[in-house]
C-alpha positions as CSV (number, residue, x, y, z in Angstrom):
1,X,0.0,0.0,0.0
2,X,1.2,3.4,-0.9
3,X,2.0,6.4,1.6
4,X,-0.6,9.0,1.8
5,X,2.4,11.7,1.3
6,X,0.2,14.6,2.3
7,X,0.4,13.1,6.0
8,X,3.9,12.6,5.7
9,X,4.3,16.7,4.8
10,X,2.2,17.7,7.3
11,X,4.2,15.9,9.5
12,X,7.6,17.3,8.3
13,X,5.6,20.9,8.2
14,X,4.7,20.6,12.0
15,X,8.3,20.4,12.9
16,X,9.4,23.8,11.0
17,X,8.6,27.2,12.1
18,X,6.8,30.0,10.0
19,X,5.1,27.5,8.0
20,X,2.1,28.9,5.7
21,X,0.4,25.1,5.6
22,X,-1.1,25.3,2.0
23,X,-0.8,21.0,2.1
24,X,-3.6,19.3,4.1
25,X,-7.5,19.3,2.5
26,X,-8.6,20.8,5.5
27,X,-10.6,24.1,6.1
28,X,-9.5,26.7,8.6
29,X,-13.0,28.4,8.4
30,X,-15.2,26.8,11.9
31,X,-18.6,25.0,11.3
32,X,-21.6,26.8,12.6
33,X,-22.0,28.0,15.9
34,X,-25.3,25.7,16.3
35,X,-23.0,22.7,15.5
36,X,-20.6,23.5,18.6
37,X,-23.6,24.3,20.6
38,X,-25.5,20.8,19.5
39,X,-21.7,18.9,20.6
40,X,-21.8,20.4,23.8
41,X,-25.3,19.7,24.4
42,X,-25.0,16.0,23.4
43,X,-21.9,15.9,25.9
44,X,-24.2,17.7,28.7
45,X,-26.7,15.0,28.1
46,X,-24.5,11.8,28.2
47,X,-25.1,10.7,24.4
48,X,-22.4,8.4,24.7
49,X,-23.8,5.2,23.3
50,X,-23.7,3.5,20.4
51,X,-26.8,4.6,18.0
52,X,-28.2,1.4,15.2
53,X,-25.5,0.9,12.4
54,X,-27.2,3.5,9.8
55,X,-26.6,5.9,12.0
56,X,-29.5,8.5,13.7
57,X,-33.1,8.5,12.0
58,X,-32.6,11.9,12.9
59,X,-29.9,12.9,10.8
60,X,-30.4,10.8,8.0
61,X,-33.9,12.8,7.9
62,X,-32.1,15.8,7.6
63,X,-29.7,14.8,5.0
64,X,-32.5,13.4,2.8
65,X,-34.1,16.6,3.4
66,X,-30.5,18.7,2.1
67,X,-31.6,16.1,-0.9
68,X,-34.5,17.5,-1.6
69,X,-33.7,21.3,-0.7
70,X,-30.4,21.6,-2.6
71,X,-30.7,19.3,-5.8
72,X,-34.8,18.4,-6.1
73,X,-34.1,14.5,-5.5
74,X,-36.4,12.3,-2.9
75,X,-34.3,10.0,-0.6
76,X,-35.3,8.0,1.6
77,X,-33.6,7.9,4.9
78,X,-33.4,4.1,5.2
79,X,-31.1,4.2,2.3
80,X,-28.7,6.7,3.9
81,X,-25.8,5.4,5.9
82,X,-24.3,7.2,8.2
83,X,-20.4,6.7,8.3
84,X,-17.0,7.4,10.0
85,X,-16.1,10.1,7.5
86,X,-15.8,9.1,4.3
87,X,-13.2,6.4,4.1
88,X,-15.7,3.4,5.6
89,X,-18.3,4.7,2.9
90,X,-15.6,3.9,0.3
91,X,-14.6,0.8,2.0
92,X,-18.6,-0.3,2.1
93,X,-19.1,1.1,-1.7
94,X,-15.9,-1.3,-3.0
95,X,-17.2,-4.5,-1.4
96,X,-20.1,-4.2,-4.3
97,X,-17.6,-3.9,-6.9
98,X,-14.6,-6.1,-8.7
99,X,-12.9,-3.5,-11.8
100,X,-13.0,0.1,-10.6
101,X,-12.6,2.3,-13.3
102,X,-11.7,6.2,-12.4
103,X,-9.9,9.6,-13.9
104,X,-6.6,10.5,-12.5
105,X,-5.4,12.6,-10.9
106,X,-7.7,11.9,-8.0
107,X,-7.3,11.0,-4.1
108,X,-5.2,8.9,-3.7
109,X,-6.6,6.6,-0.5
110,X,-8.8,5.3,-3.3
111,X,-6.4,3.0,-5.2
112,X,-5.7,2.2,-1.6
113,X,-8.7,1.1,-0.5
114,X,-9.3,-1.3,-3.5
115,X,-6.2,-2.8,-2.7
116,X,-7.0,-3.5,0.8
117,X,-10.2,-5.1,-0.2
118,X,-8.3,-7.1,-4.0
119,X,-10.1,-4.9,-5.9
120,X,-8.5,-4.1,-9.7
121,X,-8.2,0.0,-10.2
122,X,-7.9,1.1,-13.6
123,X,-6.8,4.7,-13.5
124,X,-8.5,7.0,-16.7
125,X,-6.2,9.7,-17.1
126,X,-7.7,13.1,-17.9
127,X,-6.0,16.0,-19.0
128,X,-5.4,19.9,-19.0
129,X,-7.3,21.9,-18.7
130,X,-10.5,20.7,-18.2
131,X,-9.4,17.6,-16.9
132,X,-12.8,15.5,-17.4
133,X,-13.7,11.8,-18.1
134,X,-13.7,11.1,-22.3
135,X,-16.8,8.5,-22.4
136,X,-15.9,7.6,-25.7
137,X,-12.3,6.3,-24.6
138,X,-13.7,3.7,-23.0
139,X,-13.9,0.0,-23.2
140,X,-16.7,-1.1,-20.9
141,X,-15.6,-4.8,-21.2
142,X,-12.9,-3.7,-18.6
143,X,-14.5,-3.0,-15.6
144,X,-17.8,-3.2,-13.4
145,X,-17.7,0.3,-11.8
146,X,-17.1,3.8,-12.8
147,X,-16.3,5.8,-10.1
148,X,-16.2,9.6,-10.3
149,X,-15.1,12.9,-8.1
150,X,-16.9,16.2,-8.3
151,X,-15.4,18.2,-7.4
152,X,-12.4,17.1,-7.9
153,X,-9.1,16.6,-5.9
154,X,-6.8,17.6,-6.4
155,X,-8.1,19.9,-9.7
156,X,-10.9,21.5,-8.5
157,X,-13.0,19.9,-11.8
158,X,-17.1,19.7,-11.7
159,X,-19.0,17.7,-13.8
160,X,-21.6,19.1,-15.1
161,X,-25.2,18.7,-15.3
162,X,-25.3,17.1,-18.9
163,X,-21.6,15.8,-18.2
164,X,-23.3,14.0,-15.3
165,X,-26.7,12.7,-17.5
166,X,-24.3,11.2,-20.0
167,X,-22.1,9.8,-17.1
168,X,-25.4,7.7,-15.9
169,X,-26.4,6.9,-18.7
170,X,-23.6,5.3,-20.2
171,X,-23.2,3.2,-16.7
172,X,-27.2,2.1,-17.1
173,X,-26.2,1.5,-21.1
174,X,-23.2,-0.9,-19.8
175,X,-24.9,-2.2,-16.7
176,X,-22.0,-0.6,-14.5
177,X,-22.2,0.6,-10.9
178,X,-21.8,4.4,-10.8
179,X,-20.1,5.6,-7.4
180,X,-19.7,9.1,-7.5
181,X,-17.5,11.0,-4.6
182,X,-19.4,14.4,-3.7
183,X,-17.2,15.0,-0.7
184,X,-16.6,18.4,-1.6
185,X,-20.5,19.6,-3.2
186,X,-21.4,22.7,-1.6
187,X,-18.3,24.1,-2.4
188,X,-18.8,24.7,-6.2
189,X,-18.7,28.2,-8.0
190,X,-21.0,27.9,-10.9
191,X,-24.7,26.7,-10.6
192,X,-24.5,24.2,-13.3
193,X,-24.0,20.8,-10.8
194,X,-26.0,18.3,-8.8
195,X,-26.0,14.6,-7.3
196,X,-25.5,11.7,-9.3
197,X,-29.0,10.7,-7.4
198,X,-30.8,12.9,-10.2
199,X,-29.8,10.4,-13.5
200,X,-29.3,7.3,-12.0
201,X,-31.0,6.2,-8.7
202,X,-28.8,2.7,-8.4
203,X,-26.0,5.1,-8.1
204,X,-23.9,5.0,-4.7
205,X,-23.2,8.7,-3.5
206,X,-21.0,9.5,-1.3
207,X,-20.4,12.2,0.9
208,X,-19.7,14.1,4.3
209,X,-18.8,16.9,6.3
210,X,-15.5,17.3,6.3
211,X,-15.5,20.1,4.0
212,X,-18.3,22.5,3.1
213,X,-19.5,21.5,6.4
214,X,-16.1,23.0,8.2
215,X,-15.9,19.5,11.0
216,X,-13.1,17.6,9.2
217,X,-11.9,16.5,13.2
218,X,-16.0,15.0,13.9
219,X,-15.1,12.1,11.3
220,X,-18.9,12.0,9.9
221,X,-19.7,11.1,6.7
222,X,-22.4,9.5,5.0
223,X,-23.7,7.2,1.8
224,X,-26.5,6.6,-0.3
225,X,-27.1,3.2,-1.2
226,X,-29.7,1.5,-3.9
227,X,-32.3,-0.5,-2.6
228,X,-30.9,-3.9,-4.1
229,X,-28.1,-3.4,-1.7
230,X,-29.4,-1.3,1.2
231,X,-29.4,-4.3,3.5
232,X,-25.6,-6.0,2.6
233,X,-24.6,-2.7,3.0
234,X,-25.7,-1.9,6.3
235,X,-24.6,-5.4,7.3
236,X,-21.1,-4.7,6.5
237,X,-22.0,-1.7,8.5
238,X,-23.2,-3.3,11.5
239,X,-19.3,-5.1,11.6
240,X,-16.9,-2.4,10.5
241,X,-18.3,0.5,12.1
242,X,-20.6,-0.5,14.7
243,X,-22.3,3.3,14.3
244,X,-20.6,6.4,13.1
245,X,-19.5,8.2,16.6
246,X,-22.1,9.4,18.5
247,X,-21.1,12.7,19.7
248,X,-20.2,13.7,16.2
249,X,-24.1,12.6,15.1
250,X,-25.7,15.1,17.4
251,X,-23.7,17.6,16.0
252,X,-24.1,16.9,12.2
253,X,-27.9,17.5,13.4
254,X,-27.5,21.4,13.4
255,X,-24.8,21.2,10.3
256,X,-27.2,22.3,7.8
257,X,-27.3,26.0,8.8
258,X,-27.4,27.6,5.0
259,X,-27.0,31.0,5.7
260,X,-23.9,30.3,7.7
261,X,-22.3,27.8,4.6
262,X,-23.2,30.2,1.9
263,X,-20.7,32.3,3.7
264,X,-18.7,29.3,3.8
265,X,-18.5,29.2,0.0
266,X,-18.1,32.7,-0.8
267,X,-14.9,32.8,1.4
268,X,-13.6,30.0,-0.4
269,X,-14.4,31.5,-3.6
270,X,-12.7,34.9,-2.6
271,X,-10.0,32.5,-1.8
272,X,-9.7,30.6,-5.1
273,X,-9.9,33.8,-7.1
274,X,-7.2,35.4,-5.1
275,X,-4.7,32.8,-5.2
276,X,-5.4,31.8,-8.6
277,X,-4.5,35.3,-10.5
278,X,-1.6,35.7,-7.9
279,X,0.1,32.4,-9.2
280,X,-1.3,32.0,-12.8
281,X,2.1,33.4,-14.2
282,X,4.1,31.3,-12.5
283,X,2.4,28.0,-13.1
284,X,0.0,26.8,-15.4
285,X,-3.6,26.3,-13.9
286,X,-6.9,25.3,-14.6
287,X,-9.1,27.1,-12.5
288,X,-10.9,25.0,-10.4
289,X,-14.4,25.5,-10.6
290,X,-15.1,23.9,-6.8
291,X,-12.9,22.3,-4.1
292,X,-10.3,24.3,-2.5
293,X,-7.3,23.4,-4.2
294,X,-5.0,24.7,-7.3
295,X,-3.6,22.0,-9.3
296,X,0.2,24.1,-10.4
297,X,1.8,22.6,-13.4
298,X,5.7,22.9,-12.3
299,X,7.1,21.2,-15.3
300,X,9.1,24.4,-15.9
301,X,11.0,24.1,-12.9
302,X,11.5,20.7,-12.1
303,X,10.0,16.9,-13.0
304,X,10.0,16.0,-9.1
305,X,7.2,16.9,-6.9
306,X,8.6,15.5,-3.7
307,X,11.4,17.0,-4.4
308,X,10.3,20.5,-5.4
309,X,7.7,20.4,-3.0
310,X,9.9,19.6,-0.3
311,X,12.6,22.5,-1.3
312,X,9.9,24.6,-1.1
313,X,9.1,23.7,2.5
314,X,11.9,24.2,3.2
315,X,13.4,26.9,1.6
316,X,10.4,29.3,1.4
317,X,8.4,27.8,4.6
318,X,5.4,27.2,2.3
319,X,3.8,23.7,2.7
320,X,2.1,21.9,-0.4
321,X,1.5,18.4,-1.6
322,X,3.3,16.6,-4.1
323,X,1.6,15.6,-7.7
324,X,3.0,12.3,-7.2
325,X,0.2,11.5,-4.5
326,X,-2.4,11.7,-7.0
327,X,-1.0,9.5,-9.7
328,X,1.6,9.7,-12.1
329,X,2.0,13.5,-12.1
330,X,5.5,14.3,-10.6
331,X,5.0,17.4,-12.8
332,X,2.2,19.0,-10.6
333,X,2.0,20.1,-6.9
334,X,-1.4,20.8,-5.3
335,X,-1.7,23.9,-3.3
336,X,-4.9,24.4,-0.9
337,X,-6.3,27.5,-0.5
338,X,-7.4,27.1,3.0
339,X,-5.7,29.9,5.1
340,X,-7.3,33.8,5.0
341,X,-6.2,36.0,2.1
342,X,-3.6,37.4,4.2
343,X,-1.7,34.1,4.7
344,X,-2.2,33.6,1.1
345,X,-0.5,36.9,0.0
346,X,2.6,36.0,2.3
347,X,3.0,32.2,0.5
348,X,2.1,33.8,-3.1
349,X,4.7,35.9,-2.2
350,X,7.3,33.1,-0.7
351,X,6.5,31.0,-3.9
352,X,7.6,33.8,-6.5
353,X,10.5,34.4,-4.5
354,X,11.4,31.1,-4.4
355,X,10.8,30.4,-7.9
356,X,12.8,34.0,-9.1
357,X,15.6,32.2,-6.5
358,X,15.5,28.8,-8.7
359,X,15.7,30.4,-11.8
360,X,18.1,33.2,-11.3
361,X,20.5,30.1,-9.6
């Protein structure tokens, strides 16, 4: 199994001084006040037990009704699964697949996960700049599931509402299981997205709220499962999870605080377009239309990401993650915009001096 190198930066990171951490898919921004206050109260009230494998009826009602309020799509709550983030969900979803099929670059725990469980991965590569699946590239005879991220990590890349109809439909033409990774929705600056959910109801969305949600540290995620497998899944449930963590369940209740989160996005869109024209001379970028991340071609200065990446830590005190976790792209380093603006002035600033140090050498 392959490092998650991110982890090991962080790590390295922690030890320096003056770092600008611009590495780790975690937001800086705190979930809602109600959220803290719902935690607290749970603690007050001694919710320390295990709740039924699917997690609180409670909650899953509320995120069937986020469902219904965000993209128009009825779910029912008994085919929700609440999960410990969104690695179990991933660990659940692969058990009902062989052949995963999925563009690269993407997160990299996922070719881990299929081979903890002796799952083939067949990594699609997709290229600059928009960096989206090419149906027509593809042999179905290959695989039994087509995974997808939107948005993306590390690019930042949505699917689109007619991208995402032909997605479906070419997985219901094939008779593949569609699993489609919507860790990050909510986060997306352009109105043309929704859920998988909407084109193909056998589909298995995942999600959580790590991210748009702010509570990456409550580890609390959740899935949406078909009916045909709503009951294996919560079996497998029932053994690797037990429930999702309690604590963290009362306080997902009051997560769904939309005037709070559309703040939430604007910030990180403030963010993206800040740090995007500040570095779009020095590296190549698509700009990410969601997520919080900058994918940097750094081809110009070097063909090593750990390497670069780590020089950069180093050198300039500015922490980002190499290409090479996400695939084969030693030419690329992901930089997170998840620090205010002014943090994000002083590494944009680091970074050019850093790179006017390299080439001037």
């Amino acid at each position: 199994m392959k490092p998650f190198i991110v982890m090991d930066v962080l790590k390295k990171a922690r030890t320096l001084k003056d770092v600008i951490h611009l590495e780790i898919g975690e937001p800086d921004l705190k979930p809602s006040l109600k959220v803290k206050e719902a935690l607290l109260k749970a603690v007050k009230d001694d919710k320390f037990y295990y709740t039924e494998a699917k997690g609180l009826y409670e909650l899953r009602e509320k995120i069937a009704n986020h469902y219904l309020k965000f993209y128009g799509v009825e779910v029912n709550p008994d085919n929700i699964i609440v999960t410990t983030g969104t690695s179990t969900a991933f660990l659940i979803a692969f058990h009902f697949a062989k052949k995963i099929a999925t563009p690269t670059p993407g997160y990299p725990c996922y070719e881990n996960f299929a081979e903890l469980e002796n799952k083939e991965f067949i990594k699609i590569p997709t290229f600059f700049p928009e960096y989206k699946l090419d149906l027509n590239t593809l042999n179905p005879e290959k695989f039994d599931t087509l995974m997808i991220s939107s948005p993306n990590n590390p690019t930042g890349t949505v699917y689109s509402k007619e991208d995402l109809k032909e997605i479906a439909s070419f997985s219901k033409k094939h008779g593949k299981l569609l699993i489609s990774d919507e860790l990050y929705h909510g986060l997306v600056y352009t109105d043309d997205y929704t859920t998988a959910l909407k084109y193909d109801e056998d589909a298995i969305v995942i999600n959580g709220f790590s991210k748009f949600f702010c509570m990456p540290g409550l580890r609390i995620g959740w899935m949406i499962v078909p009916d045909k497998i709503k009951r294996e899944a919560e079996i497998i449930a029932q053994n690797i999870l037990i429930s999702a963590p309690t604590l963290s369940q009362y306080a997902a209740l009051e997560a769904f605080d939309y005037e709070y989160l559309k703040n939430v996005k604007n910030e990180f869109q403030k963010r993206r377009d800040f740090l995007y024209e500040n570095l779009k001379e020095v590296f190549p970028i698509a700009k990410p239309e969601g997520a919080f991340y900058l994918w940097c071609d750094i081809s110009r200065y070097s063909n090593n990401s750990l390497e670069f990446a780590n020089e950069l830590l180093e050198k300039a005190k500015v922490a980002t993650t190499p290409g090479v976790d996400f695939g084969n792209y030693d030419n690329f380093i992901r930089i997170a915009y998840t620090k205010n603006i002014e943090q994000l002035q002083k590494a944009a600033d680091r970074i050019k001096k850093f790179i006017n140090s390299k080439l001037n050498a």
